[in-house]
LOSEGU-211192 format. One record per residue (C-alpha): y, x, z; residue in three letters. Coordinates in Angstrom, 2 decimals, m for minus. Layout:
# residues N
north / east / up / residu
Y / X / Z / ALA
...
This chain:
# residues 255
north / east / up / residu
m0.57 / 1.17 / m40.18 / UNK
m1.86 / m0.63 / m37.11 / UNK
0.58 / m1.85 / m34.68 / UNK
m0.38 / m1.36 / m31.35 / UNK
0.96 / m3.85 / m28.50 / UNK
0.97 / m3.36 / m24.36 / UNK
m1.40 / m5.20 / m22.60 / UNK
m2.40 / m5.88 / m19.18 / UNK
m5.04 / m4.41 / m17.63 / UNK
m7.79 / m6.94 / m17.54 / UNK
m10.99 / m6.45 / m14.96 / UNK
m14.09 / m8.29 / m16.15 / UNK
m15.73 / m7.03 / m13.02 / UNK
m12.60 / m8.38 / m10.31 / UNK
m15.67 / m10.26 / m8.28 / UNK
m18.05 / m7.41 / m7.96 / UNK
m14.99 / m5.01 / m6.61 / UNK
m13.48 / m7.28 / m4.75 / UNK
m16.98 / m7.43 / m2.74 / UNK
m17.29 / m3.53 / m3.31 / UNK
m14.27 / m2.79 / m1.97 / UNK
m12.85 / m4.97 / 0.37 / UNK
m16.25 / m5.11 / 2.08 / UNK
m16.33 / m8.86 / 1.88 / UNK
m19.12 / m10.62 / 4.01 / UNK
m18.99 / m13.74 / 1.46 / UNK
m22.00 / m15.58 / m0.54 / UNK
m21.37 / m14.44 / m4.03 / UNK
m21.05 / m18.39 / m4.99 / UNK
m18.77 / m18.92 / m2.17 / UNK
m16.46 / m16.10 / m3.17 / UNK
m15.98 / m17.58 / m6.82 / UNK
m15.20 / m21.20 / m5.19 / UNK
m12.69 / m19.27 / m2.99 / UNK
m10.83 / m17.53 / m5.62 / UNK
m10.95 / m20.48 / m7.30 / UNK
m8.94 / m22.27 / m4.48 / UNK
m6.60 / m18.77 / m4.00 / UNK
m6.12 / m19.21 / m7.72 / UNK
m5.33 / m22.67 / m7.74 / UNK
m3.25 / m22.66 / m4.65 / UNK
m1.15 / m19.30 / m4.97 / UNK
m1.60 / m18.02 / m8.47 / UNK
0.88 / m14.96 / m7.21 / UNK
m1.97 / m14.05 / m4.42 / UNK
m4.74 / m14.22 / m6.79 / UNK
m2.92 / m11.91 / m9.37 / UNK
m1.67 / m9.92 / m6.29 / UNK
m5.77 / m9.46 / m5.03 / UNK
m6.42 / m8.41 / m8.83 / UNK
m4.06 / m5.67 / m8.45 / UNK
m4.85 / m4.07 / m5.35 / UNK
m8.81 / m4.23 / m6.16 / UNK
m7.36 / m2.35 / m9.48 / UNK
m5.40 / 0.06 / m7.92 / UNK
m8.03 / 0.83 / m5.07 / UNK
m10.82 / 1.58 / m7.67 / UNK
m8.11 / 3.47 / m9.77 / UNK
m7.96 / 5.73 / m6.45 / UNK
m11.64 / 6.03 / m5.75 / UNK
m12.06 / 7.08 / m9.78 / UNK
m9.22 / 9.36 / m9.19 / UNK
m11.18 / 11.05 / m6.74 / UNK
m14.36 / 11.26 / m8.42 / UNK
m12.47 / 13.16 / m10.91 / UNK
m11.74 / 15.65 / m8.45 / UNK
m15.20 / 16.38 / m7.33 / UNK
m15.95 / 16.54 / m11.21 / UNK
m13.18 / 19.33 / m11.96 / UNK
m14.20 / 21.20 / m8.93 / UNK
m17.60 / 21.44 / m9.97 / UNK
m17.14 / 22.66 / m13.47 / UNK
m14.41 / 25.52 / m11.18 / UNK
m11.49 / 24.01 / m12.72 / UNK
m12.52 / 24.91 / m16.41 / UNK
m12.87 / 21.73 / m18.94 / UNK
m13.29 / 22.26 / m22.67 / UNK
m12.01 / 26.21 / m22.45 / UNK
m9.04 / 24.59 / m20.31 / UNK
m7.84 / 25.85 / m16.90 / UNK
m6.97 / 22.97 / m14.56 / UNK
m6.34 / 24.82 / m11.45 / UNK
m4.51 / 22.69 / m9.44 / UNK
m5.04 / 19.48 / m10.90 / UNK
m6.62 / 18.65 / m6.94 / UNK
m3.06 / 18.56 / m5.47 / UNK
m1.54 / 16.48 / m8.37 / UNK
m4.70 / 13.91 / m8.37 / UNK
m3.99 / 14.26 / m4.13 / UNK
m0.42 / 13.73 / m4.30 / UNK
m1.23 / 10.92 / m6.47 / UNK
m3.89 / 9.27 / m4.61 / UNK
m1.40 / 9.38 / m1.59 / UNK
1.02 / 7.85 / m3.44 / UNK
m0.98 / 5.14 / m4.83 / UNK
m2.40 / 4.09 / m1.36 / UNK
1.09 / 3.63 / m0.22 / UNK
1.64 / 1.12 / m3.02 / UNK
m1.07 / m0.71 / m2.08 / UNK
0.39 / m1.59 / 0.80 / UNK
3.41 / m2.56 / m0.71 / UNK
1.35 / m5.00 / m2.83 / UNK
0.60 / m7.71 / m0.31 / UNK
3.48 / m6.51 / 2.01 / UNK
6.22 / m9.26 / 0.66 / UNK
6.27 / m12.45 / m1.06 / UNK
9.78 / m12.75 / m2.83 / UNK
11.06 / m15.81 / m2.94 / UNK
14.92 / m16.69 / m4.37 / UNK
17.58 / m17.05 / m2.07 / UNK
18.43 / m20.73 / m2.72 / UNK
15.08 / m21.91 / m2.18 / UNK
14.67 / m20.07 / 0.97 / UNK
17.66 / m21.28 / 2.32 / UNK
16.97 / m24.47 / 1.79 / UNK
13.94 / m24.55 / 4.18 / UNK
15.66 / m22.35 / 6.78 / UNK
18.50 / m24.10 / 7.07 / UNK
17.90 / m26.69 / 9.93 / UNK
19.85 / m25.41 / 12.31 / UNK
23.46 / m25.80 / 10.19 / UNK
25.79 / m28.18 / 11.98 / UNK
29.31 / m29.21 / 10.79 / UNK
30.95 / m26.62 / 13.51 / UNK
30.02 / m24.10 / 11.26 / UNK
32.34 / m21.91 / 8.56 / UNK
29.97 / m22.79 / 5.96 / UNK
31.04 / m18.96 / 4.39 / UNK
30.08 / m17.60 / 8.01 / UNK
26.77 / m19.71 / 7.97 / UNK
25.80 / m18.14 / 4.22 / UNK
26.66 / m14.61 / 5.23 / UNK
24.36 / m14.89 / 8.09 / UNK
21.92 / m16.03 / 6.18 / UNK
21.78 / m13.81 / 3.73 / UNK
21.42 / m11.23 / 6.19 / UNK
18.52 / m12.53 / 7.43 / UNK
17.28 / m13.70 / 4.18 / UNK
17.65 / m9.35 / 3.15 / UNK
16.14 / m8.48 / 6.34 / UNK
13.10 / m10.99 / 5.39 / UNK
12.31 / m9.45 / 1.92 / UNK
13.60 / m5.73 / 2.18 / UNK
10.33 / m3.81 / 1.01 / UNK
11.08 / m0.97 / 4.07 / UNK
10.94 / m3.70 / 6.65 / UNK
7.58 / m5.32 / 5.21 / UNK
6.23 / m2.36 / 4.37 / UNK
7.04 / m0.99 / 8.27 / UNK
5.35 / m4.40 / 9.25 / UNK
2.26 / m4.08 / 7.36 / UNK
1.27 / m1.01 / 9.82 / UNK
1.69 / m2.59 / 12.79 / UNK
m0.02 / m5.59 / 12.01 / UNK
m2.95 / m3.45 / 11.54 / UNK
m5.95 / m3.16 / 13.73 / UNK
m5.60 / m1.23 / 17.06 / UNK
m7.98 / 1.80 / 15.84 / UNK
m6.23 / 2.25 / 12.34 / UNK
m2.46 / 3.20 / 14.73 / UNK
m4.48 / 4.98 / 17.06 / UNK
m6.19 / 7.17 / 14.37 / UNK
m2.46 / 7.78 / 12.38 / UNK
m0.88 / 8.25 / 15.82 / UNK
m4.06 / 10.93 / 17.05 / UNK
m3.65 / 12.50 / 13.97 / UNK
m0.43 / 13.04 / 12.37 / UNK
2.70 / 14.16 / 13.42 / UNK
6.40 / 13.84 / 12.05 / UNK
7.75 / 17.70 / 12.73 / UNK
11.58 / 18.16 / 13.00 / UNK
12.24 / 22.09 / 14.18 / UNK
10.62 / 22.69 / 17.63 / UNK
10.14 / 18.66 / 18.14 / UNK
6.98 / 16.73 / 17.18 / UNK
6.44 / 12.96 / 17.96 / UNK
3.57 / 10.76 / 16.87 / UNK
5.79 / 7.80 / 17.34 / UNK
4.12 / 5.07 / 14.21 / UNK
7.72 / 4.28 / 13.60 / UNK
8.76 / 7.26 / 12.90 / UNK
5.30 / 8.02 / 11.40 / UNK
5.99 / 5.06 / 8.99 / UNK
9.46 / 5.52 / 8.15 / UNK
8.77 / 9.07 / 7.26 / UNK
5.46 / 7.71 / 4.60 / UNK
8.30 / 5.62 / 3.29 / UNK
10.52 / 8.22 / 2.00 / UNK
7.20 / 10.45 / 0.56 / UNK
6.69 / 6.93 / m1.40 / UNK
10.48 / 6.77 / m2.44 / UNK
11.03 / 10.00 / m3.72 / UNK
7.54 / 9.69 / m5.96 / UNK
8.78 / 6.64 / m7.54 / UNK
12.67 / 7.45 / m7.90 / UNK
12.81 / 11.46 / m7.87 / UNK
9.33 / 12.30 / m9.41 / UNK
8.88 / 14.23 / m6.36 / UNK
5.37 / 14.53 / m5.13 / UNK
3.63 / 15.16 / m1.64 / UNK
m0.20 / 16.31 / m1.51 / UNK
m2.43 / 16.66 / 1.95 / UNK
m4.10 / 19.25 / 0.52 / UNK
m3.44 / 22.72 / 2.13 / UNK
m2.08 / 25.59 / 0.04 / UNK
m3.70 / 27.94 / 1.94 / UNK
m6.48 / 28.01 / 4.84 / UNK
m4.58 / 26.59 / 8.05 / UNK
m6.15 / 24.71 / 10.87 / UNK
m3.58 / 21.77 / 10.18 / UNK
m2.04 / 20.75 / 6.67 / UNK
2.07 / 19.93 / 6.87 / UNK
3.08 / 17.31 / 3.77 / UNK
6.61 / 16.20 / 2.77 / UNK
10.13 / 16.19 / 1.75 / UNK
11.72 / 19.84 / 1.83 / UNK
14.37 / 18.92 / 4.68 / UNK
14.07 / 19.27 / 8.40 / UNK
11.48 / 17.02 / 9.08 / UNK
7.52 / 17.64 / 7.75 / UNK
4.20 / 15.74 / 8.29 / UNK
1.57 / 17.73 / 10.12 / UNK
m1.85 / 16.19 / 9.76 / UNK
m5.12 / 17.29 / 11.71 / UNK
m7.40 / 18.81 / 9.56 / UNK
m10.05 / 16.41 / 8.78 / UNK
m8.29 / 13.35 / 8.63 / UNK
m7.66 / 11.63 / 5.52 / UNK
m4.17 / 9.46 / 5.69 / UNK
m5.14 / 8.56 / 2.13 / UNK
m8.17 / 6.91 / 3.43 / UNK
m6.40 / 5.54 / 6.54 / UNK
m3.48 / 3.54 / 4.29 / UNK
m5.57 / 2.24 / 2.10 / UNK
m7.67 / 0.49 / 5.08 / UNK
m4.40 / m0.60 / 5.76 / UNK
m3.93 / m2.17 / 2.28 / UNK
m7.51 / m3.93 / 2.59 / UNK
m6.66 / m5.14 / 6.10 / UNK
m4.15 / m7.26 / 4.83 / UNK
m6.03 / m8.50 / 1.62 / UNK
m8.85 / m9.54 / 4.29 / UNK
m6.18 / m11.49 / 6.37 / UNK
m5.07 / m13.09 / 3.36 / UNK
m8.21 / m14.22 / 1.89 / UNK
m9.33 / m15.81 / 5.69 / UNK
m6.28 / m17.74 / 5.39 / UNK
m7.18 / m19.45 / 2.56 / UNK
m10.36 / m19.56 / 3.60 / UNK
m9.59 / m21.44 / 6.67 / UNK
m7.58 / m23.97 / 3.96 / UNK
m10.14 / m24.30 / 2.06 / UNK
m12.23 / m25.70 / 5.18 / UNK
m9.92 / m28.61 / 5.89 / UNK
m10.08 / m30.50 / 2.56 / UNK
């Protein structure tokens, strides 16, 4: 009998995507020195880059499956897949706020960061105090909700205005397009995917002018019709891969 083993996924195509879909303005020779350097310098940012290219096409495939099902009316092989667009929707959504998560913190262990952040200890302090403040600080640095939270408003000015124009956190008669709150709310739709199995699709269930996506509680997400959050997150995600690859970029200038 065979044995079969897990792999990881490999991409033998990583440069041609990363052009593809990060939209890089780079000479093709230029790119491979580059993430030769990323490699060289932060192997974690290279493999990091890998994944999100990965998970990005994995997306866009996802969605040419879509337009493949709908085409054939939902009937493959003798097989009714109606509905199969809101679980490949709910999906997508949920994938694009992974990607953000992806780039969004770089962990590092506690002693190690303490030891470069630890400059301003004097002997007036309780050195127990001194650690327990630290450690706050060192949580607040690499909790995944604060990054994550981060990642959005680092992005460009028309990404927030877009989210903000066009989606809405709904709580009873109240509506706010506050990006916190916008944020915060995306947060718990990707939190109760990974740790309930609960999923959120943008797709409407029937024809309304506006399509409402969420947790069953209080609160909703309303989103204009015609705007694709999916879309908008994952520009996000690339926004981020772009700043990091300038950076080293820049580096790689100066030797």
């Amino acid at each position: 009998m065979k044995i079969q083993t897990t792999q990881k996924v490999w991409n033998p195509n990583f440069l041609e995507d990363l052009v593809e879909f990060l939209q890089l303005d780079f000479l093709k020779q230029d790119l491979n020195n580059l993430l030769d350097f990323i490699n060289k310098k932060s192997p974690t940012t290279y493999e990091k880059l890998e994944t999100l290219v990965d998970r990005i096409e994995f997306i866009f495939h996802l969605s040419v499956i879509t337009e493949f099902v709908k085409k054939k009316k939902y009937i493959l092989n003798n097989y009714e897949l109606n509905g199969i667009n809101w679980d490949i929707d709910a999906l997508r959504l949920y994938l694009a706020l992974t990607c953000v998560d992806i780039l969004s913190i770089n962990f590092e262990p506690f002693d190690k960061w303490l030891v470069k952040n630890c400059s301003d200890f004097d002997s007036g302090y309780q050195l127990s105090e001194y650690i327990k403040s630290k450690s706050d600080k060192y949580r607040n640095s690499f909790q995944l909700s604060s990054n994550f939270s981060r990642a959005f408003s680092k992005s460009s000015i028309k990404i927030r205005e877009d989210i903000c124009n066009n989606v809405q956190v709904i709580n009873g008669a109240e509506a706010t397009n506050d990006l916190g709150k916008i944020v915060s709310y995306l947060y718990r739709i990707r939190n109760k995917y990974t740790h309930e199995g609960r999923r959120f699709h943008s797709s409407p269930l029937r024809i309304d002018r506006n399509q409402n996506i969420g947790p069953r509680d209080e609160e909703t997400l309303k989103i204009e019709a015609g705007f694709d959050l999916t879309d908008a997150i994952l520009q996000i995600a690339k926004e981020q891969a772009n700043r990091e690859i300038n950076k080293f970029a820049e580096q790689s200038l100066t030797l």
